[in-house]
C-alpha positions in Angstrom: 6.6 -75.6 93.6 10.1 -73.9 92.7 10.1 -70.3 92.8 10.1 -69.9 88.7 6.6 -71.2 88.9 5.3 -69.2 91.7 6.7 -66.3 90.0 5.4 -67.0 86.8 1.8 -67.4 88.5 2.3 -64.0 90.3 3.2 -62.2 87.2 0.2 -63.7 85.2 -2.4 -62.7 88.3 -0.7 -59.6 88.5 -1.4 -59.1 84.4 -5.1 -60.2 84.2 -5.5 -57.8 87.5 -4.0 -55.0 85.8 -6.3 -55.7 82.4 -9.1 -56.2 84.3 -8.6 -52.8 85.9 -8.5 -50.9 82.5 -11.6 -52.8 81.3 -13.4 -51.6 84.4 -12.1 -48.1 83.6 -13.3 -48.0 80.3 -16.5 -49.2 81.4 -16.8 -46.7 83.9 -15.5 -44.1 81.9 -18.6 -45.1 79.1 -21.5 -45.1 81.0 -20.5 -41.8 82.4 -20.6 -40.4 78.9 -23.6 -42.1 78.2 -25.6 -40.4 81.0 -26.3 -37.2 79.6 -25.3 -37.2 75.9 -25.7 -33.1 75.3 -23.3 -32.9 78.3 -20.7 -35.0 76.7 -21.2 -34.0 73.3 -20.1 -30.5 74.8 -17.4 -31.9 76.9 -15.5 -33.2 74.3 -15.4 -30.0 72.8 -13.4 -28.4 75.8 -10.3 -27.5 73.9 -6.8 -29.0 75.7 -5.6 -25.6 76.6 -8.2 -25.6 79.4 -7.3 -29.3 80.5 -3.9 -28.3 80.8 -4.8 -25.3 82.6 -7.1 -27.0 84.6 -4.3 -29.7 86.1 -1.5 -27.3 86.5 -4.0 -24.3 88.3 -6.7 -26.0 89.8 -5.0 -27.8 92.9 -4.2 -23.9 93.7 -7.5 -22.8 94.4 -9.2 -26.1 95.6 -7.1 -28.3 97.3 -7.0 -32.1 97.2 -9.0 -31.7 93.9 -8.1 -35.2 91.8 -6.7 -33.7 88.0 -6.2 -37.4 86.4 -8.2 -38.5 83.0 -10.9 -40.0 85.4 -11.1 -37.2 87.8 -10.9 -34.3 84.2 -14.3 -37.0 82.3 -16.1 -36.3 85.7 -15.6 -32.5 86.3 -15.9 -31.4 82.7 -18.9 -33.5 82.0 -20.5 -32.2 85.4 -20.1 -28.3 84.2 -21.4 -29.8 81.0 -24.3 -30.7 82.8 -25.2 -28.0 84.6 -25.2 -25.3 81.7 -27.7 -28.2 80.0 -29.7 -28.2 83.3 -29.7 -24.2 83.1 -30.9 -24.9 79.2 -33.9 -26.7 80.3 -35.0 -24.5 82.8 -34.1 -21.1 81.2 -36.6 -18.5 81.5 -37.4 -20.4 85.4 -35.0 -18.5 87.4 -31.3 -19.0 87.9 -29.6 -22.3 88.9 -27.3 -23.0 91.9 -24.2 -25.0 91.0 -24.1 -27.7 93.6 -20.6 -29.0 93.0 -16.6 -27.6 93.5 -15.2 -29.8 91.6 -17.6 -29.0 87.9 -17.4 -25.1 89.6 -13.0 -25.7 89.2 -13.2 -26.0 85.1 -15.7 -23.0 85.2 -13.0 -21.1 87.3 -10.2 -22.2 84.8 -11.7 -21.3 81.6 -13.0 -18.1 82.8 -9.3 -17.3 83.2 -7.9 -18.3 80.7 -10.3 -17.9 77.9 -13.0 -16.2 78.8 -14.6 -15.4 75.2 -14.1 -18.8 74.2 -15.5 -19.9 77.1 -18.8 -17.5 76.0 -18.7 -19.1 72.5 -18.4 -22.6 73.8 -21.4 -22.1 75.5 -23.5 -20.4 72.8 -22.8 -23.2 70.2 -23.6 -25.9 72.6 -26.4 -24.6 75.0 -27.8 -21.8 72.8 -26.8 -18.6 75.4 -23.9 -17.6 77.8 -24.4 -18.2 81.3 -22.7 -15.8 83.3 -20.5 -16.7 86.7 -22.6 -15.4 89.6 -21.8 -15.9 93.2 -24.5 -17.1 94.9 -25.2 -14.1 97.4 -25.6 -12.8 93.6 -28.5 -15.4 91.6 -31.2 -13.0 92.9 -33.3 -15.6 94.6 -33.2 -18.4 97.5 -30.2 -20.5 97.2 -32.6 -23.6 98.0 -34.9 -22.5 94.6 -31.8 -22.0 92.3 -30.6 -25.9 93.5 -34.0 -27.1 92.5 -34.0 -25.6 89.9 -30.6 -27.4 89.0 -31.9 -30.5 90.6 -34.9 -30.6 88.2 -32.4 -29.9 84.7 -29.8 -32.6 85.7 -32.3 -35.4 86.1 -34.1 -34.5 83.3 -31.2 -34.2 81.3 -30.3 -38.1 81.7 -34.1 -39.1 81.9 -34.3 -39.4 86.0 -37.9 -39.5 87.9 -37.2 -36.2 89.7 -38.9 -37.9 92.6 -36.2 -40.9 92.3 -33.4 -42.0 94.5 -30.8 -41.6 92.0 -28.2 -38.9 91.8 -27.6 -37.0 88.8 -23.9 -37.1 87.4 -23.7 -33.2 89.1 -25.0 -33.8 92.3 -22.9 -36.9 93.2 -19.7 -35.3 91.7 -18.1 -33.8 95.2 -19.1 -36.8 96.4 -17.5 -39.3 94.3 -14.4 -37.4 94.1 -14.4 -37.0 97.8 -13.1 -33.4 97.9 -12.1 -31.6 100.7 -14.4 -28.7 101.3 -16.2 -30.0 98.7 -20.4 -30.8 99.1 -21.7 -35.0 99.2 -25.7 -35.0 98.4 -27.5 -37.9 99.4 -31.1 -39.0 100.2 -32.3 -39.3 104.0 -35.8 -40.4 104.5 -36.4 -40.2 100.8 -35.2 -36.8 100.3 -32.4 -34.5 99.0 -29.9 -33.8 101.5 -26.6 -32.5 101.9 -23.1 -31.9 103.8 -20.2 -30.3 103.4 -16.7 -32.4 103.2 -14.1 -32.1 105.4 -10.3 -31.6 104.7 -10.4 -35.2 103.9 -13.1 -35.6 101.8 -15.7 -37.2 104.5 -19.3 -35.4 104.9 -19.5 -34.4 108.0 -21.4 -32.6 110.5 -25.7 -32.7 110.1 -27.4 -33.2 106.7 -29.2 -30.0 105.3 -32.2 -31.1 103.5 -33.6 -29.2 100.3 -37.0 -28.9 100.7 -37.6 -26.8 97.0 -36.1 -30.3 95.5 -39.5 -32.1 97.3 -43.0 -32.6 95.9 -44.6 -29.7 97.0 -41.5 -27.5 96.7 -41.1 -28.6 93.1 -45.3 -27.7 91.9 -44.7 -24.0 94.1 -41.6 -23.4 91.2 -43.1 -24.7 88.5 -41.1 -26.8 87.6 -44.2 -29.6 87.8 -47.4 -29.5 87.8 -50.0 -31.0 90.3 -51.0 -33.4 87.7 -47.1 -34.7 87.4 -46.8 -35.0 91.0 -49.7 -37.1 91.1 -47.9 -39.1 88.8 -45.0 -39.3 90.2 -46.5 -40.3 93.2 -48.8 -43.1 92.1 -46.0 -44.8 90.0 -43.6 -44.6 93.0 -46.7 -46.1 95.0 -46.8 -48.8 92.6 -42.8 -49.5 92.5 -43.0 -49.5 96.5 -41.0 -46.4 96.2 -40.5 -43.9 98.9 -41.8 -39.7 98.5 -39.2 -37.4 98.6 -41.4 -34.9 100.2 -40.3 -33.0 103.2 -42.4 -31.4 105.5 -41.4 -28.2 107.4 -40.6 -30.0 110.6 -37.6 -32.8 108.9 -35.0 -29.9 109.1 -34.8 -28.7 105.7 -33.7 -25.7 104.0 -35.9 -22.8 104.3 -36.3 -20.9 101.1 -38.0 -18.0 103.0 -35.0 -17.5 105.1 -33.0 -14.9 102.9 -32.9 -11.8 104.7 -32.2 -10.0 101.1 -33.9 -12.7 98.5 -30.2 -12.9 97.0 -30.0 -17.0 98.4 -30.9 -18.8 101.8 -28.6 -20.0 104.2 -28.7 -23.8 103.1 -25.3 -24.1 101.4 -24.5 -26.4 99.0 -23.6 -23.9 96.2 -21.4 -21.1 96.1 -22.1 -19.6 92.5 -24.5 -20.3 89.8 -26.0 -18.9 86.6 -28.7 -18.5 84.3 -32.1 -17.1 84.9 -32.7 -15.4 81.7 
């Protein structure tokens, strides 16, 4: 074989690699929108300014954050989310943001724009939701994450019960950002860590307790009878519960000292609660 041959191979290998690559993208790229259509319906109404901004300021303020076309579809559809998730359970409580990287448009906007930021929101979810740290949302961390938890997987038609991550909660994750927050499941329930300046989870998982069964029917945010449910068709699918009981570690909601958020983590702002 002369080396015009093996050339010609290489080149042709290195072609249908780099167009199978882009079709994988795409792919990718369209079942993410798919997941939550309100979410990317209001996404692609983000006006450029604010991915510029985004790209040229958000490094600044959390390092290591990703600012390519994959990394903007994730972030702006995961802020998308949550104001949907606050949508579905306004009038609940307020909702915990559990993710950095959706938390880094929110940041940018409010900077640069923040009354269209406000209108944004009112034409696509109905109401502003304000910025609110979370020593601020007025009630335990661990609820305002349930609350969240409940919204996103209803948003793209997830058992809330299930062992699937909503787009949100796998966000810091997937994007493996430093500092950021990876959820996960552990013995069937919520769980998670915070990210090291590399990316990794490390350190123990915190588990979120209000995200369980019985933590979910004491919000309101189902009812005995759904639980039931729930419960039987997981039964059925040889499914695993996602309840927690007080002695697997998990967040205590109780343990505010104020009632302004628990010590759990995985959220440093939120919203809503009108």
């Amino acid at each position: 074989m002369n080396n015009t041959t093996t050339t010609t191979k290489f080149s042709l290998a290195h072609r249908f690699g780099a167009w199978w690559s882009r079709q994988r993208e795409a792919r990718q790229r369209e079942g993410l929108r798919r997941r939550c259509p309100p979410a990317t319906v209001a996404a692609d109404q983000i006006p450029a300014a604010v991915r510029s901004a985004w790209a040229h300021h958000a490094p600044d303020e959390f390092p290591g954050l990703p600012v390519d076309d994959a990394a903007w579809l994730r972030c702006s559809l995961g802020l998308a989310q949550f104001f949907e998730a606050c949508r579905l359970q306004r009038g609940q409580g307020a909702c915990a943001l559990p993710s950095k990287a959706a938390d880094s448009v929110w940041h940018t906007w409010l900077a640069l724009d923040p009354v269209g930021l406000a209108n944004w929101q009112q034409r696509c979810f109905g109401f502003e939701v304000p910025h609110r740290e979370a020593e601020a949302l007025e009630a335990p961390l661990d609820d305002c994450l349930a609350r969240t938890w409940a919204g996103s997987c209803r948003s793209e038609g997830l058992d809330l019960l299930g062992l699937r991550l909503p787009l949100l909660f796998a966000l810091d994750g997937r994007l493996q950002l430093p500092a950021g927050w990876t959820y996960s499941f552990e013995k069937g329930g919520l769980v998670h860590r915070q990210n090291d300046g590399f990316g990794r989870p490390i350190g123990s998982a915190i588990a979120h307790a209000a995200a369980a069964g019985a933590g979910l029917v004491a919000l309101g945010l189902i009812s005995q009878a759904e639980l039931t449910e729930l419960q039987r068709r997981q039964a059925a699918d040889g499914g695993t519960s996602t309840g927690w009981s007080s002695g697997d570690g998990g967040c205590d909601a109780s343990a505010s000292s104020d009632g302004g958020g628990s010590s759990c983590g995985g959220s440093g702002c939120g919203g809503g609660g009108d």
